[in-house]
N, C-alpha and C positions, 0 to 999 in steps of 0.2 A: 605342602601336604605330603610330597613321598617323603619326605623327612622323615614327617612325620609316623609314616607311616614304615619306613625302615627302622625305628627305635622300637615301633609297638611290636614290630615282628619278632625283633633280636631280643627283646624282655620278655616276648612267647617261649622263643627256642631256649634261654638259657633257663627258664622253667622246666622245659621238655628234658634239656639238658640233664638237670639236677634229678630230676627224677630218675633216666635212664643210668645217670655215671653213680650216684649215689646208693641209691637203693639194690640194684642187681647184686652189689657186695655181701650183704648179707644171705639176700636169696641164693646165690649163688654157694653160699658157705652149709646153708638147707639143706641146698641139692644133694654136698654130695656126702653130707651127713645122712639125708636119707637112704643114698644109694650108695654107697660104699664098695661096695661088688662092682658098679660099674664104671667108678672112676679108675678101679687097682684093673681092672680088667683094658683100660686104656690104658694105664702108664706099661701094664706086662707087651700092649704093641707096641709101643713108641720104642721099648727096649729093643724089641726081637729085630726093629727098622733098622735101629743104629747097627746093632752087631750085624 
């Protein structure tokens, strides 16, 4: 039974998985098409860090 019950878990998560690793890509690609000001307004810290 945990067998069996360890495969039905690991065939949950790698749904859970596929959802989270797959989909965020494009969402993520949304984001900063909608917000554009506030991604240029990160990458101008990141700069100001290093120098």
């Amino acid at each position: 039974i945990s067998i069996r019950q360890s495969t039905e878990a690991e065939s949950k998560l790698s749904a859970i998985y596929d959802l989270l690793y797959i989909n965020p890509k494009p969402l993520g690609k949304r984001k900063s098409m909608l917000h554009p000001n506030h991604t240029s307004k990160n990458l101008d810290i990141g700069n100001q860090g290093v120098t």
